[in-house]
C-alpha positions as CSV (number, residue, x, y, z in Angstrom):
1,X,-39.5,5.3,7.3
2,X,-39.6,6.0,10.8
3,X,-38.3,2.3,11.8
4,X,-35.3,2.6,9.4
5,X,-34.8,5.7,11.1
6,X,-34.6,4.4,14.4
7,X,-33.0,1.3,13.2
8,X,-30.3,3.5,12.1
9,X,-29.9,5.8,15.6
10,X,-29.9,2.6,17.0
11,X,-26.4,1.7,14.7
12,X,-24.8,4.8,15.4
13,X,-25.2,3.8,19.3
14,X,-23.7,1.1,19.0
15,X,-20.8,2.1,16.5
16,X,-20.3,4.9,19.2
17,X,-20.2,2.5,22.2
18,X,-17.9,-0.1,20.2
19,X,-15.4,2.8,19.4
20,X,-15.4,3.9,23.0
21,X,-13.9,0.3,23.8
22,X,-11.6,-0.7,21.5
23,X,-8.4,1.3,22.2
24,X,-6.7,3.8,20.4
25,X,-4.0,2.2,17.6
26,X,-1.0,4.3,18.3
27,X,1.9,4.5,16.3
28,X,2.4,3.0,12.2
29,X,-0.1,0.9,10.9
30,X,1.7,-2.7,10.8
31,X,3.2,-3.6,7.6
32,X,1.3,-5.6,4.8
33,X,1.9,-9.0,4.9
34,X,2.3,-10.7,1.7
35,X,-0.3,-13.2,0.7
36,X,1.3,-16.5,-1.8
37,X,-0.1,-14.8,-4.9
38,X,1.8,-11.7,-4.4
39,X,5.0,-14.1,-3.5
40,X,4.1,-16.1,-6.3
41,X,3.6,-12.9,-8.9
42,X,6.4,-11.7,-7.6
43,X,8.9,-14.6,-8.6
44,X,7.4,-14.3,-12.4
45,X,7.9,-10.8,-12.6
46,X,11.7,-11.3,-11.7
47,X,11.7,-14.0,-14.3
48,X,9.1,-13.1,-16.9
49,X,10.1,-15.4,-19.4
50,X,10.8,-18.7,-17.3
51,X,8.2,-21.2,-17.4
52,X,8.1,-22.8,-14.1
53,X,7.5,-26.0,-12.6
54,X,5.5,-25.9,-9.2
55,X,8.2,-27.5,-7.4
56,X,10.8,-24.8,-8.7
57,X,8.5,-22.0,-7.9
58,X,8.5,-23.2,-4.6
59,X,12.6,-23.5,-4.2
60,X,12.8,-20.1,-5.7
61,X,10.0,-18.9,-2.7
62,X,12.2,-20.5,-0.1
63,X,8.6,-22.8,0.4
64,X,8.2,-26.0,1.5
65,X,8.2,-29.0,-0.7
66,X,6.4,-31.4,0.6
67,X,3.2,-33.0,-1.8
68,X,0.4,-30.9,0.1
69,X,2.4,-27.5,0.5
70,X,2.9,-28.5,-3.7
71,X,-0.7,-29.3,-4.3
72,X,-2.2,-26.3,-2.9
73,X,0.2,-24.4,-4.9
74,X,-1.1,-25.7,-8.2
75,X,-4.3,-24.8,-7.1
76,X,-3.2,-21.1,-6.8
77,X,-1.7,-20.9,-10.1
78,X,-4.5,-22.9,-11.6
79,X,-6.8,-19.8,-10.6
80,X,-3.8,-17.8,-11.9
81,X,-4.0,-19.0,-14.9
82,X,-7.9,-18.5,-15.0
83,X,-7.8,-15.1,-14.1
84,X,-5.2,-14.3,-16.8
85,X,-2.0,-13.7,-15.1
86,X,-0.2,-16.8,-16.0
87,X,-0.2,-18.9,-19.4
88,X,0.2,-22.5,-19.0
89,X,2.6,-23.1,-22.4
90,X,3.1,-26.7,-21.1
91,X,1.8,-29.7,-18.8
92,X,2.9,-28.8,-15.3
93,X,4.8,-25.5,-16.6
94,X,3.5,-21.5,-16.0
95,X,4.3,-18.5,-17.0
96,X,3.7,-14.8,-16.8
97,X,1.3,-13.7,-19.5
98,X,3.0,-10.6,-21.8
């Protein structure tokens, strides 16, 4: 018991010395950046009942559409579609679930 307690003096050093060098943030906290599954959400929510092609989906996201900007994107709505938040009603189509 005592180690762990020394252990954890020994953290709050260091979290004390750490915060002592990192300056001060001052003024807003920066803005969120979206991450591609909240551009790509976003695009079906405007369109709910479109089922899109990946190639569209990325016209529609002003993205690139070259083959490996294309593939990856299948990838994300591949674990879209795992998690639930897309249907697949077609081959190569998605959709928002409702």
């Amino acid at each position: 018991m005592a180690e762990t307690e020394a252990r954890l003096a020994d953290l709050a050093a260091s979290r004390e010395v750490i915060a002592d060098l990192v300056p001060a943030r001052e003024g807003p906290e920066p803005a969120e950046v979206p991450t591609i599954y909240q551009d790509i959400m976003n695009a079906f929510s405007k369109h709910p009942e479109k089922v899109f092609r990946t190639r569209e989906l990325h016209e529609l996201i002003a993205m690139p559409t070259d083959g490996a900007f294309v593939n990856l994107t299948r990838i994300y709505l591949g674990r879209l579609t795992l998690q639930g938040f897309l249907t697949q009603p077609g081959r190569g189509g998605h959709q928002k679930r409702t």
